[in-house]
N, C-alpha and C positions, 0 to 999 in steps of 0.2 A: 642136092643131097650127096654126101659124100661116104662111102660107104666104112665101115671097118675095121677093113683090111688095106686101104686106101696110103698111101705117103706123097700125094702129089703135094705142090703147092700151087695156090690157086689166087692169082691178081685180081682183082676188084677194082672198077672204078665209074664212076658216073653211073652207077644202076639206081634201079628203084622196085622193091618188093612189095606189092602191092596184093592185101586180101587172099593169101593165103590160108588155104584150108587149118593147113596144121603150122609151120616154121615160113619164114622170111628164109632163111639160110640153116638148114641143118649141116653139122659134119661129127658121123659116127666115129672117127678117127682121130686120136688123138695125136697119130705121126703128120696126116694132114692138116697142113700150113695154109689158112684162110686169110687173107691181107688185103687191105688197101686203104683209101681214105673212107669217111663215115660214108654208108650208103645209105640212100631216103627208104624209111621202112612205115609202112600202116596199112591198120585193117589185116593183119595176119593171125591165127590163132597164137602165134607169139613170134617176137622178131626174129631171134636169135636161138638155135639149140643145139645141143651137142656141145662140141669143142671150136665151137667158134668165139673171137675174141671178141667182148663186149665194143671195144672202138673199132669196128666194122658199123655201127646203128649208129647213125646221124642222130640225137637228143631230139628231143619236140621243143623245148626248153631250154634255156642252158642253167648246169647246176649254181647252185646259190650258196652264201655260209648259213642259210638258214638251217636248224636242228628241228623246227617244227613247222607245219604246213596244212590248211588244210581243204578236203575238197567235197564239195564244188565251192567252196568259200575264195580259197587261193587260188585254185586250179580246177578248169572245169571239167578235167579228168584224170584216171589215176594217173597213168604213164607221164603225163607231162607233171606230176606231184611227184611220183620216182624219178624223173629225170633233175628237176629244182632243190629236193631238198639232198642236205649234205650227207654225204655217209654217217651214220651210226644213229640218223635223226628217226623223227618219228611222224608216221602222217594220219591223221585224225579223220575218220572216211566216214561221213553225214549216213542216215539211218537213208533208206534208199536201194533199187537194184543198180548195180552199175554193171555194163556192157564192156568188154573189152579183151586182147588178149594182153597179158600185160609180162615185160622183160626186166627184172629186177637183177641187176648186175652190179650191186654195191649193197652194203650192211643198211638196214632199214628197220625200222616196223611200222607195221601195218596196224592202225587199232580201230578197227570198226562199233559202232553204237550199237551193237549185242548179238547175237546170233541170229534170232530171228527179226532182227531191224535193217542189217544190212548184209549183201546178196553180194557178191561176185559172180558173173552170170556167163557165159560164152557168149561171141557173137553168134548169129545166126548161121549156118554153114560151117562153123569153127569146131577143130575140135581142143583145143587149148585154152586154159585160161591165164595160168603165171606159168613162166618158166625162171629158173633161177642159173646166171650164164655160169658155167664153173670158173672162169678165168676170165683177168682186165682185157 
């Protein structure tokens, strides 16, 4: 976690963020510079928050030209359905609870099978469900 008032820069390389309460990587800072190659991230209330840059999270997936997708049909779960489909696409989420913290860091929608058909739930221990990165 990066606090602030923070301006460090901070190199990344070969980690893995694993089941994190709330963030994989937070940085309160937005003079603080987070870098490196993709890091392995899952099981966190969400991967990425703050001002950290979306290609810091290694994909579950890699994205696709598909604009529509859907899950558990496509994908057996959301994040790897945000990860697959293409920006501005749309993902069509089966009536069902689904479990997860989930990082959406590109233009999307989400269109679940009604309000009370389908659930977006936290994990167990989590306290996050979406976070949305502000920057690539």
């Amino acid at each position: 976690m990066i606090r602030k008032e923070a301006t460090a820069t901070v190199e990344l390389s070969g980690n893995r963020f694993l089941d994190n309460k709330e963030c994989g990587i937070w940085s309160f800072s937005e003079k603080a510079h987070v870098q490196g190659p993709p890091q392995e991230m899952y099981g966190n209330g969400a991967d990425l928050c703050g001002f950290v840059p979306s290609s810091l999270r290694k994909l579950l997936t890699s994205q696709t030209s598909r604009t529509h997708v859907s899950v558990p049909e496509d994908y057996p779960s959301l994040q790897e359905a945000i990860d697959a489909v293409a920006p501005g696409g749309t993902i069509e989420v089966a009536a069902g609870t689904f479990e997860g913290g989930l990082t959406i860091w590109k233009p999307l929608t989400l269109r679940g099978a009604g309000r009370e058909k389908t659930e977006l739930k936290v994990l167990p221990g989590r306290e996050l469900v979406i976070w949305l990165c502000r920057k690539p």
